[in-house]
C-alpha positions in Angstrom: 23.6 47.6 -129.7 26.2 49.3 -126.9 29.1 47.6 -125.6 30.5 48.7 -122.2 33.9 48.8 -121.5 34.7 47.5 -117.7 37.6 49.4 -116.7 39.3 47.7 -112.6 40.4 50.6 -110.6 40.8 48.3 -107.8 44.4 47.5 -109.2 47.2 49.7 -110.0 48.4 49.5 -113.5 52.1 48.0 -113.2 53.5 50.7 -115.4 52.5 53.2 -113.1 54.4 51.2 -110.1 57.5 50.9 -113.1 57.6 55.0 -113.1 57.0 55.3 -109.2 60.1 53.1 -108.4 61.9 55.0 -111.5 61.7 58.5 -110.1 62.6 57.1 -106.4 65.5 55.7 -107.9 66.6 58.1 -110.1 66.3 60.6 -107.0 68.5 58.5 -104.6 71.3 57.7 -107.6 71.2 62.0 -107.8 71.4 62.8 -104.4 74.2 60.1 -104.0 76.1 61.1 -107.5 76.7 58.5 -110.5 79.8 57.2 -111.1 79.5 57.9 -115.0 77.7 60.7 -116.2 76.5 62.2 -119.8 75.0 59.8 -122.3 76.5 56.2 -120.5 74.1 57.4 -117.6 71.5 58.5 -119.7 71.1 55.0 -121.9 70.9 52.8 -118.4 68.3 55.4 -116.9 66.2 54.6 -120.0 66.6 51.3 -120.5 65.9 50.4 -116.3 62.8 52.4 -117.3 61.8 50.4 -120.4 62.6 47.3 -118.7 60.7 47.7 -116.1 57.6 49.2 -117.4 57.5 45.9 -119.5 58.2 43.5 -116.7 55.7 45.5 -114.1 53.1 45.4 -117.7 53.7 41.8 -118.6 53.6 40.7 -114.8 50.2 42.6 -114.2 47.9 39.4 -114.8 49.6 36.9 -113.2 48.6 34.6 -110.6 48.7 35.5 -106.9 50.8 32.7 -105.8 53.5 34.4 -107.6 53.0 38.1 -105.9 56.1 37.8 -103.9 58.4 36.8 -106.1 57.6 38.8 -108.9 58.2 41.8 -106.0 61.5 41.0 -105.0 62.7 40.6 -108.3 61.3 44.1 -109.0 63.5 45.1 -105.7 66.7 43.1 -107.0 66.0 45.3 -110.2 66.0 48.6 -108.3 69.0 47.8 -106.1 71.3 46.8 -109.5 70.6 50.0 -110.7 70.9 52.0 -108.0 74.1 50.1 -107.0 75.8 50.3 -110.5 74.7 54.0 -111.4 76.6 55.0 -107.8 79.4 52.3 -107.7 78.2 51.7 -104.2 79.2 48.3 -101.8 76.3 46.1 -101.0 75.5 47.1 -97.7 75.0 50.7 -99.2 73.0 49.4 -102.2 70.6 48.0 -99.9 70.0 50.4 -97.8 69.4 53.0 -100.8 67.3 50.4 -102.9 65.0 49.6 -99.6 64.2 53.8 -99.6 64.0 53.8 -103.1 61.1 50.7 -103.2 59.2 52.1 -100.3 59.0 55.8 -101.6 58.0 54.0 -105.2 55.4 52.3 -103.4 54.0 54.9 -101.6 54.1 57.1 -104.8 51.6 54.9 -107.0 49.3 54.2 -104.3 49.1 57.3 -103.3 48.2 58.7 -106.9 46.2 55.7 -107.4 43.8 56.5 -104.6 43.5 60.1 -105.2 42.5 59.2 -108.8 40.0 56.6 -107.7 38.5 59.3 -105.1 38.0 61.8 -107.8 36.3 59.7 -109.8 33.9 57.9 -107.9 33.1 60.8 -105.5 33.7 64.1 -107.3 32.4 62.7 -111.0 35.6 63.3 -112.8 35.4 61.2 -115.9 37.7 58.1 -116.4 39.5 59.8 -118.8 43.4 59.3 -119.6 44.3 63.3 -119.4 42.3 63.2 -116.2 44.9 60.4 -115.1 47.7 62.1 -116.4 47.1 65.7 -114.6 46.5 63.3 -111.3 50.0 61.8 -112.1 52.0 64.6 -112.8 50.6 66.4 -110.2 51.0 63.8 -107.0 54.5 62.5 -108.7 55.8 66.1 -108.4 54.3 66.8 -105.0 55.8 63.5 -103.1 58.8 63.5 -104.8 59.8 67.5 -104.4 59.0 66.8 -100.7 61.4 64.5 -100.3 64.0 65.7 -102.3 64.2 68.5 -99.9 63.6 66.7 -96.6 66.5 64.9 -97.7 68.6 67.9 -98.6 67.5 69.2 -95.2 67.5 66.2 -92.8 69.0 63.2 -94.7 72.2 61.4 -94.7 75.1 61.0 -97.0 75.6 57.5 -97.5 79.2 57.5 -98.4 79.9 59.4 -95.6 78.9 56.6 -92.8 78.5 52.9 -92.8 75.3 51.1 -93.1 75.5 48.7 -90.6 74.5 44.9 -89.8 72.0 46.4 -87.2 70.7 49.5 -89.4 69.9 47.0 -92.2 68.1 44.8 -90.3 66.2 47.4 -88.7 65.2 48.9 -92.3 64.5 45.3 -93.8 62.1 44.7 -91.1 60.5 47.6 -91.3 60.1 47.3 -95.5 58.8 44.0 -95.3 56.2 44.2 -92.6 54.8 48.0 -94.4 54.8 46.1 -97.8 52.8 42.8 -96.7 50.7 44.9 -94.4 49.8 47.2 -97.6 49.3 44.5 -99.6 47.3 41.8 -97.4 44.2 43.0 -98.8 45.2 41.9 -102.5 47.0 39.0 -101.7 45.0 37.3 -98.6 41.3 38.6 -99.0 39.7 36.5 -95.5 41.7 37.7 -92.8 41.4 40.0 -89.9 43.8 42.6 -91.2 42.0 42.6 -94.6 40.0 44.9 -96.5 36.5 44.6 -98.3 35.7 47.7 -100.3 38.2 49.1 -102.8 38.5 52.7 -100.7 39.1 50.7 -98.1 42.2 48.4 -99.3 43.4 52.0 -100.9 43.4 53.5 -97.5 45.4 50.7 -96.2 48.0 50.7 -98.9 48.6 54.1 -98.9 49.2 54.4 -95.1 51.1 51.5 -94.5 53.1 52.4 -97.3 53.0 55.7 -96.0 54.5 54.8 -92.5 57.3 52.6 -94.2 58.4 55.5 -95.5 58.6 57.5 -92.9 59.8 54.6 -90.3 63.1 54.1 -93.4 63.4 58.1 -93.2 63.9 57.6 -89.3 66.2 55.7 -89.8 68.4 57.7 -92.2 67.9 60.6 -90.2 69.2 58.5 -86.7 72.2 57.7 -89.0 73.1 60.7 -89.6 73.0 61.8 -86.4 75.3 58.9 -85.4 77.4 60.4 -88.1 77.3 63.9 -86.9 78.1 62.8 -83.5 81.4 60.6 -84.8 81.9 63.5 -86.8 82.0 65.9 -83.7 84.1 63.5 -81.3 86.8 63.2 -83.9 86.8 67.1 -84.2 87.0 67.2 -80.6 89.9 64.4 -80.2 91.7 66.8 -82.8 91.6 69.4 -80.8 92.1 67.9 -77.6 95.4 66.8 -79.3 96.3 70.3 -80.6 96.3 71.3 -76.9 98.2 68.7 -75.8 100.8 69.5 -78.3 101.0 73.2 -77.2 101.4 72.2 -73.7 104.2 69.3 -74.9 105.8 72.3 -76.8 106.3 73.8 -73.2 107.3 70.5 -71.5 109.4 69.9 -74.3 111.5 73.0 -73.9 111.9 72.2 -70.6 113.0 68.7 -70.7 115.9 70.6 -73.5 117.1 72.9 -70.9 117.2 69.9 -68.3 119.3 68.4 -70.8 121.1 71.2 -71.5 122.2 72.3 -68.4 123.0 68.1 -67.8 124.8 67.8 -70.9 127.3 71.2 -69.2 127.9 69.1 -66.6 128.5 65.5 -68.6 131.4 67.9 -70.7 132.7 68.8 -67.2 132.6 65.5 -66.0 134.4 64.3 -69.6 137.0 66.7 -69.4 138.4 65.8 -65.9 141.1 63.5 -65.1 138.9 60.1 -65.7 139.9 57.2 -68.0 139.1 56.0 -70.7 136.9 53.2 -70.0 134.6 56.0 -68.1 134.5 58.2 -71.1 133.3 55.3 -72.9 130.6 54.6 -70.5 129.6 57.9 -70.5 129.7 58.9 -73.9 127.1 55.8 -74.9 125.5 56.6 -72.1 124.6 60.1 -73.9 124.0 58.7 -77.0 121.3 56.3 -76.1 119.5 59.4 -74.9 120.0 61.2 -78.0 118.7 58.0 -80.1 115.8 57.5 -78.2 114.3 60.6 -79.8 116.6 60.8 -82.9 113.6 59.1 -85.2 110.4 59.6 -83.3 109.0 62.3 -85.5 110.6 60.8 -89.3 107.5 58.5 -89.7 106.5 60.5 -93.2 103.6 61.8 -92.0 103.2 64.6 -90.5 99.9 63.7 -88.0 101.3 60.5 -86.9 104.6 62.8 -86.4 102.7 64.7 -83.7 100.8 61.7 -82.5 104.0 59.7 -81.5 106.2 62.5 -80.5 103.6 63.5 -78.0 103.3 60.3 -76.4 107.0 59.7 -76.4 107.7 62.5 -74.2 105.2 61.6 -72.1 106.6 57.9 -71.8 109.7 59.2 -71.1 108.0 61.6 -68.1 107.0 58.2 -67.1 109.7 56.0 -67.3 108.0 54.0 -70.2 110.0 52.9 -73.0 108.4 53.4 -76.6 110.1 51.7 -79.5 108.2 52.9 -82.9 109.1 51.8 -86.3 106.6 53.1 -88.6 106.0 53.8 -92.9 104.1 56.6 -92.2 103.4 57.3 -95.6 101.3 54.0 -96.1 98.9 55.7 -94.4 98.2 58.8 -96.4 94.6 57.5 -97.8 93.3 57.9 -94.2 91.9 61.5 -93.2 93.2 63.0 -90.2 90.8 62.7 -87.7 90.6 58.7 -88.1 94.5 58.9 -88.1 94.2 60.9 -84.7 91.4 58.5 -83.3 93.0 55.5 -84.2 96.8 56.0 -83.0 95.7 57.7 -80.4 94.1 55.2 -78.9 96.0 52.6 -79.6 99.0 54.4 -77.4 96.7 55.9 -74.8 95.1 52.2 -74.2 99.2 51.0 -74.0 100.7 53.4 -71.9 97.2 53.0 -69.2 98.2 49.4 -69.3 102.6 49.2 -68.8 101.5 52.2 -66.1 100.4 49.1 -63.6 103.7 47.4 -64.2 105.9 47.7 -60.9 109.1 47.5 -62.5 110.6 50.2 -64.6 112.4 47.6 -67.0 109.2 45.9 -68.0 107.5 49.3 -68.9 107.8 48.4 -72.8 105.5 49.2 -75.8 106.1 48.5 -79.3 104.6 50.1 -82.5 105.2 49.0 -85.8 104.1 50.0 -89.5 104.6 48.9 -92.7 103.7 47.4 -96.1 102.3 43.8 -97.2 101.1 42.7 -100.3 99.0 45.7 -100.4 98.0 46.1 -97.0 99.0 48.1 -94.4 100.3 46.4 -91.1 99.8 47.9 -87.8 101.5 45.9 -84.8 100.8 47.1 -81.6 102.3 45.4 -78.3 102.8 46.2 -74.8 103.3 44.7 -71.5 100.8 43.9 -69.1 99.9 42.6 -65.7 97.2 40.7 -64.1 94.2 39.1 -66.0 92.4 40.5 -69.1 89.0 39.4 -69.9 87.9 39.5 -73.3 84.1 39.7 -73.9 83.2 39.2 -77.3 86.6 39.7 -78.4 87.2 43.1 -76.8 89.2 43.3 -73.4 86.9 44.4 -70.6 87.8 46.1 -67.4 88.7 44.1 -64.7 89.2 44.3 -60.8 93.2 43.1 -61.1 94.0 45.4 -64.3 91.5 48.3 -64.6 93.5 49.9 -67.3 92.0 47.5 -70.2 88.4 49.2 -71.1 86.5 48.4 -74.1 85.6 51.7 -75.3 89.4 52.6 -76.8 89.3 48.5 -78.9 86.0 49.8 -79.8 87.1 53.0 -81.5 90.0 51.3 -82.9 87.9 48.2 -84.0 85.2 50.8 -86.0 87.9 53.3 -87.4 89.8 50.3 -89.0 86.2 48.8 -89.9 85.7 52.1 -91.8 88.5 51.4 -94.1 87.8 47.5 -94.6 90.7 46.5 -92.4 90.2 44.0 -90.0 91.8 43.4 -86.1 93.1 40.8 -84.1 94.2 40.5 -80.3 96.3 38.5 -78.8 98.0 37.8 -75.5 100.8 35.5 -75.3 103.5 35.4 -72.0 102.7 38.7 -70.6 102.1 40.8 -74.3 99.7 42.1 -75.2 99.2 42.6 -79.2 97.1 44.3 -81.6 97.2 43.0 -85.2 95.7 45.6 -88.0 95.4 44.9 -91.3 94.2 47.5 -93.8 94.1 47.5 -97.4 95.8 49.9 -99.5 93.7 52.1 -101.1 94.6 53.4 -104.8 92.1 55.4 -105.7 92.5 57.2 -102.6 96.4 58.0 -103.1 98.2 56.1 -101.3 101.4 55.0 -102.3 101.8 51.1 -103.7 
């Protein structure tokens, strides 16, 4: 008497979707950088692995009605790790663990398929070193592709932001590839639903297959965004460099202007005048000398450059700039956000006391220090005429066309950047900015 053995190809063995969403994550946690590496690294890699090739095993059998939920605790599994092994923020867990689950997908079904096709209509036998050879071999072919178009076109995660927008974007896309691949199994009588087993394969792979490429899209957009910040802060660097060689010029003039006044103020001192003149004239000379005395001791040498610069050019202007500034709380912050952020923040100011008719009410304010570990950035200036705030960023307007939105923007992102937070106000003719940024220790700076 024979027995016969009936073997379903129609379904994927879980333990081959446990591996698939392994590899994905283990190339993504790479291509990021662990926190820990060495034998820590090593003994979570295999136990995610274990874990899951148990749970995707165990799981298998189920009931349909529980599909779903048994998938998104799959995906919780695969952002915990990913997350963890890179000591990344939520935002960028997600965003890594929704590649990482599509490309794991697309992996199994993809080997799945090509193992059913050889078997059914090139007469391989159902064999498990058959299988095998078909694994190893599609495994290393989807994954060595996109290691590289990563490598090549991919973006560094910890090098941008993954946004409110850009996460929506990508969880829409990852949920409508995976139902859309998996309506067949799931919902057998509808019109998007397959019959034949070739068929629901076909289906699976490719909408699978277009998730992944529609996530990669959306990397590669990001970087672009983050090439293109990337680029306008390299550019607003230099822009400043050349506005500090031609303040260099200005500012040797505006010396020999004073120094040929200040002959004349000694002349003036030395003739028969009294004393209450001498007085007058002597404070007079000092207040001059104090108004740049401390522009450039902030302790840091780019905000140096940044206020000193637009201090001469308030004085050209008959603007009055107080600054009182830590500039050393701000050493965590690189250069170019320093640049971007300050220089705004004064450009947007001095465009705004400009439309002020009287000299005397030409004022602007800065002011930087420590709190609780946090640093404070008060910005405040006068203004005139109405300021419309849209969404809580001032917006041009016909009676004060100095107030844009694109300079709050920049500010609003670059503090975003380094989890800080903004606030404007305007209260009987000021104008303020409130920043709040917190310290960062890891990053050096000082507590």
């Amino acid at each position: 008497m024979s027995m016969h053995i009936t073997v379903d190809l129609t379904n994927t063995p879980g333990v081959y979707y446990a591996l698939a969403y392994w590899i994905s994550s283990m190339l993504y946690i790479y291509r990021t950088g662990p926190v820990v590496r060495g034998g820590r690294q090593h003994l979570r890699e295999g136990l995610c692995l274990f874990v899951w090739a148990f749970y995707m095993t165990v799981t298998h059998f189920l009931p349909q009605w529980c599909f779903l939920g048994l998938m998104a605790a799959i995906f919780g599994m695969i952002c915990a790790f990913i997350g963890i092994s890179c000591g990344l923020g939520w935002r960028e867990t997600l965003y890594m663990g929704m590649r990482a689950f599509m490309l794991g997908e697309f992996a199994a079904s993809l080997e799945w398929q090509i193992f059913y096709y050889i078997l059914t209509r090139m007469g391989f036998p159902l064999r498990m070193d058959v299988n095998l050879v078909c694994l190893i071999l599609i495994h290393s072919g989807v994954f060595f592709l996109m290691n590289n178009l990563e490598r090549c076109f991919g973006c560094d995660i910890r090098e941008g932001k993954a946004t409110d927008q850009l996460l929506a974007a990508m969880a829409v896309i990852t949920v409508m590839a995976y139902l859309l691949s998996n309506i067949s199994y799931v919902f057998r009588n509808t019109p998007f639903s397959a019959q034949y087993p070739a068929e629901i394969f076909v289906v699976r792979t490719m909408a699978d297959l277009f998730g992944v490429a529609a996530l990669f899209a959306c990397s590669m957009l990001q970087k672009s965004m983050q090439e293109q910040i990337r680029a306008e802060s390299m550019q607003a660097a230099l822009n400043l460099q050349y506005e500090n060689y031609r303040l260099t010029e200005e500012s040797v003039a505006l010396v020999s202007r004073k120094y040929h006044d200040l002959k004349h103020q000694i002349a003036y001192l030395k003739s028969s005048i009294s004393d209450e003149e001498k007085t007058r004239s002597l404070t007079r000379m000092e207040e001059e000398i104090h108004q740049f005395e401390d522009l450039n001791r902030t302790g840091n040498p780019v905000l140096d450059t940044i206020v000193t610069s637009k201090s001469i050019l308030c004085h050209k202007e008959g603007i009055t700039l107080h600054c009182v500034a830590d500039g050393k709380a701000l050493v965590f912050m690189d250069p170019m956000d320093l640049t971007a952020l300050f220089g705004n923040i004064l450009d947007n100011s001095m465009e705004a006391v400009r439309k002020i008719p009287d000299p005397e009410q030409r004022l602007i304010r800065l002011a930087i220090s420590r709190q609780k570990g946090f640093v404070r950035i008060v910005a405040e200036n006068r203004y005139t005429g109405e300021i419309i705030f849209k969404k809580g960023i001032p917006m041009t307007s016909k009676l004060d066309p100095g107030y844009h939105g694109y300079g709050v923007s920049s500010i609003k992102n670059t503090v975003e950047k380094y989890g800080g937070s903004t606030r404007i106000q305007t209260r009987e003719g000021w104008f303020g900015l409130s920043i709040l940024i917190p310290l960062e220790e890891k990053a050096g700076a000082p507590q």
